[in-house]
Residue, then its C-alpha position, 0 to 999 in steps of 0.5 A: x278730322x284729318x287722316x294722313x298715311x305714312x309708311x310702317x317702315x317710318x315709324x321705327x315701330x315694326x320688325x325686319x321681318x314685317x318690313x320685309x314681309x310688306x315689301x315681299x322680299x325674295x328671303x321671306x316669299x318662302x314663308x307665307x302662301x298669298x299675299x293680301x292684294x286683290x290676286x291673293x284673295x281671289x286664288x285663297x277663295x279658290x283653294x279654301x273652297x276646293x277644301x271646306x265642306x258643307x257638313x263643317x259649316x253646318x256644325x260651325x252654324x249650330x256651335x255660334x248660335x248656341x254661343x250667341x243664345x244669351x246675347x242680343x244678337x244684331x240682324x247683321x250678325x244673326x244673318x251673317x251667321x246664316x250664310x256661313x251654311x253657303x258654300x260662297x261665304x268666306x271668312x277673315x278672322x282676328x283674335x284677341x286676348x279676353x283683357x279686361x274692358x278690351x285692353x289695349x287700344x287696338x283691339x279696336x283697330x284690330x277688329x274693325x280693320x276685319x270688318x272693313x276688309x270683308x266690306x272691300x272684298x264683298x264690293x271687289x267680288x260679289x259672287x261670295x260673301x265676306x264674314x268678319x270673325x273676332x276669335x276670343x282666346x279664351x283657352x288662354x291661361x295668361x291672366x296676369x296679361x289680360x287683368x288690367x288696362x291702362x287709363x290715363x295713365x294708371x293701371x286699372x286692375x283685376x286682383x284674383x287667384x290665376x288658374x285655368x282658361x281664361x275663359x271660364x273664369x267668373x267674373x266674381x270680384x270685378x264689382x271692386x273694378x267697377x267702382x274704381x274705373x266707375x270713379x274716374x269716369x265722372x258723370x257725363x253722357x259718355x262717362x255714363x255709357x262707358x259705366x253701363x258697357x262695363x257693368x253689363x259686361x262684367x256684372x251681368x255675366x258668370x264667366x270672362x268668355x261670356x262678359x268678353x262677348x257682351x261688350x265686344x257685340x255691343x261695340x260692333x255687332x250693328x256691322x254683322x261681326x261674328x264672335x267665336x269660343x274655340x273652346x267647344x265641344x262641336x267645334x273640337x270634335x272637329x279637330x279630332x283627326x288633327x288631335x291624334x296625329x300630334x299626339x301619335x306623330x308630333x307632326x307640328x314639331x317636326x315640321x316647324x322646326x324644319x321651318x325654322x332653322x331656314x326663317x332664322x338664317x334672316x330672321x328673328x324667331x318668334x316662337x319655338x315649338x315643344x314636342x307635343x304642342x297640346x295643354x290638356x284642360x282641367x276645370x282649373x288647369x290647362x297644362x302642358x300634355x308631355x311625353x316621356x318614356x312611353x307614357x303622356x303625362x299632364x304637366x304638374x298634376x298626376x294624371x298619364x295616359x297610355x298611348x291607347x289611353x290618350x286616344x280615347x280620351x281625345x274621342x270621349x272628351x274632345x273638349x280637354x284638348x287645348x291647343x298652344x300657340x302653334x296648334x291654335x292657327x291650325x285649329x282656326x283654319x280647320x273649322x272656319x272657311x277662312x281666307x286672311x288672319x288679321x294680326x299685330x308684327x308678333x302675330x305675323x311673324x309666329x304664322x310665319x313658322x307655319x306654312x309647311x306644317x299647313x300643308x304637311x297636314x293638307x290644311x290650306x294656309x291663310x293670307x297674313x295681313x299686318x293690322x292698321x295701325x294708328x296714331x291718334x292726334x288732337x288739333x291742339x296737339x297738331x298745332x304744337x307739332x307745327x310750332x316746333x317745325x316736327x313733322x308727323x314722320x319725326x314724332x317717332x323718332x327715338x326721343x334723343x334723336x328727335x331731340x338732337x335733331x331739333x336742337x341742332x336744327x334751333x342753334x345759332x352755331x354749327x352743333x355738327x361737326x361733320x365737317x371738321x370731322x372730314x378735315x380731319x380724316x384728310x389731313x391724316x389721309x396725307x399723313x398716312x401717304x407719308x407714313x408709307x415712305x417710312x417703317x411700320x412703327x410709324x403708320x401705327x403711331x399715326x393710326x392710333x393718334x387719328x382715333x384718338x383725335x376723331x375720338x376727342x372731337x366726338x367727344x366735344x360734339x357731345x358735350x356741345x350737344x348737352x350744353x345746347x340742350x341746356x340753353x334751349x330748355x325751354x324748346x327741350x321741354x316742350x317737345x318731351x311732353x309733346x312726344x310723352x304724351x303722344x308716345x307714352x312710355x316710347x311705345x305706340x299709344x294703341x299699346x298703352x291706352x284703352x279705348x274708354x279714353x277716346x270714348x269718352x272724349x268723343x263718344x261712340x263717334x269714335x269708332x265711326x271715324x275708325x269705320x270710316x278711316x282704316x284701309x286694311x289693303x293700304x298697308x300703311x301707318x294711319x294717323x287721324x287728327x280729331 
């Protein structure tokens, strides 16, 4: 095994906003409280623990165990849970749709990136405790983004009827999944576990939330993660106060709008907030609460409520009160003693827009720290690279480029015009000299007839270019199916691919080169050759 480092911004993969937010540049300073570097943590820990109260985490303790009663709960996770009740213990959460059999791959890197930052935040401060937190969302009601995942190369999918959290779906008709994923595994110790994960998971349990869990603490429950349902009673009465202040005040839009006509003066806006940022929640529905003439109204169902009305409703049943995109970070923060979210650029870049919502509502907000990524590369694979002289920096170049770059690099004859380029722009530099001494008719001829000719010999660079590609065929093919195979879809391979293929490969080996191999802190792209 080897590991390599390369920095985020080589890839080509990640936003300006991220870019910038990794290098702390002054326009998005703004933006984020503490940075996730050692003085960051330690200045998060004094302001969570000024603002986090025994009788939260009392409350918090007693909703995870009722959530972990029907699950074989490791030793590290059960005590972990427990020193939730000590004012010294910190959280460092992740969350992660419930896609089927995990989805993509870095959910993986997602969730043992958190685990590895509270075992080197536990190793730089001693004094406290450091608890790693997979929060599900399973108040989502996106189904058609979680009901499939990729194997080697084909989609694996869950046909149903949509509607509702996502979390309370049954897990009825994933027998069909099974069979089909169960036929492509084959029969080996690996593809045998692989078989069991899955059927356990999803064939032993009622509902998403429930089966999401299994598998999640079977993966990871020997390092003490914790797994947390949002979509609790205990847990939402919480959050009451911060329910009726939307509702009455939509504080959130207010504030979130004000934050982003500044961040959008630099960059890219990743969500934008409605005016009541709440679904209300059905047995089968989670839709939009809106608020027009006076009345609430539940988006596309007939039920409204008075101002008097929706506030005891959100007393009598807290449990309805959903949360979206914008409110949800809130609700996180609100209920767990927690110093960092750990999240993917889109992530990042929508917790971005809320810092001072945050502090309008007197909520400490969290360090954002960009997740590992990775890239995976087999020895075979490594040893292609070489031959063709791409260096591991190159494999994410656009494929075009990559190629032009390889091919010029190959050919026996000068692809490059760059010089013939210069020759011409100063022999028209002169021209234009001349020019000056005579009228303006004439400097606008030699103008136009100095684009027509770098136009022209673009043009022959190009077709140059083309007919060099075709000669070196071979060399062409072989770094498309390379890079096809390494990026598949020109996208990051943690995007498309399931961890089952790994596992299957390598076992559960797997995740231990991972546990031993993400730096959280590092701030760098990783790339592992196994």
């Amino acid at each position: 095994m080897k590991v390599t480092h390369i920095p985020f911004q080589k890839t080509g993969f990640f936003s300006k906003t991220m870019i910038d937010y990794l290098e702390q540049k002054e326009s998005i300073q703004p933006f984020y409280n503490n940075f996730p570097d050692l003085t960051g943590f330690h200045n998060q820990i004094e302001e969570k623990q000024q603002s986090f109260g025994l009788q939260t985490r009392l409350t918090l303790v007693s909703a995870l165990k009722k959530q972990y009663k029907a699950v074989n709960i490791s030793e590290e996770t059960l005590a972990n849970i427990n020193l939730l009740k000590q004012q010294q213990t910190f959280t460092v959460t992740t969350g992660h749709q419930l896609n089927l059999f995990t989805g993509p791959l870095y959910f993986l890197y997602k969730i043992i990136s958190t685990i590895n930052l509270c075992e080197e935040l536990t190793s730089k401060f001693p004094e406290q405790n450091f608890v790693p937190i997979y929060w599900m969302a399973t108040e989502d009601h996106d189904f058609d983004e979680i009901n499939y995942f990729n194997f080697k190369g084909k989609k694996v999918k869950w046909n149903r009827e949509d509607g509702g959290a996502v979390g309370r779906f049954s897990t009825e008709g994933l027998q069909d999944v099974f069979e089909v994923f169960s036929n492509q595994l084959g029969n080996s110790k690996n593809a045998n576990e692989l078989k069991e994960l899955f059927f356990k998971g999803y064939l032993h349990h009622n509902n998403l939330a429930d089966a999401t869990r299994y598998i999640a603490n079977e993966l990871f429950g020997k390092y003490g993660l914790v797994i947390l349902d949002g979509d609790d009673v205990d847990l939402k009465k919480i959050f009451i106060p911060i329910v009726k202040d939307e509702l009455e005040h939509k504080t959130s839009f207010k504030e979130v709008s004000k934050t982003i006509t500044e961040l959008e003066k630099a960059y890219k806006i990743q969500v934008n907030p409605r005016e009541i940022n709440l679904f209300y929640l059905g047995e089968n529905f989670r839709e939009r609460i809106i608020f027009e003439g006076g009345i609430y109204k539940v988006n596309n169902t007939g039920i409204t409520f008075s101002k008097e009305e929706i506030l005891q409703e959100v007393d009598k049943n807290p449990l309805a009160f959903s949360p979206n995109v914008i409110m949800r970070p809130l609700y996180q923060e609100v209920i767990l003693p927690n110093l960092c979210y750990l999240g993917g650029g889109g992530e990042i870049a929508y917790w971005l827009e809320l810092k001072a919502y945050f502090e309008k509502v007197k909520i400490p907000f969290p360090i954002l720290l960009l997740r590992n990524s990775v890239q995976v590369i087999s020895e075979k694979q490594e040893r292609k690279l070489t031959n063709l002289e791409i260096s591991l920096e190159e494999v994410f170049l656009n494929q075009f480029e990559l190629l032009s770059k390889k091919v010029i690099e190959n050919s026996e004859i000068k692809v490059n015009f760059k010089e013939k380029r210069s020759y011409l722009e100063q022999y028209f530099l002169e021209l234009k000299e001349v020019a000056k001494k005579t009228d303006v008719s004439f400097i606008n001829a030699v103008n136009a007839q100095e684009k027509k000719q770098i136009n022209g010999l673009e043009n022959l660079e190009k077709r140059l270019l083309k007919a060099e590609k075709r000669r070196q065929k071979d060399l062409v093919d072989r770094i498309t199916e390379l890079q096809n195979q390494l990026l598949p879809n020109q996208s990051l391979e943690e995007r498309q691919r399931n961890f089952s293929e790994y596992y299957l490969e390598y076992g559960d080996s797997f995740i231990d080169v991972l546990k031993s191999t993400l730096k959280p802190m590092l701030l760098e792209f990783t790339i592992i050759t196994l």
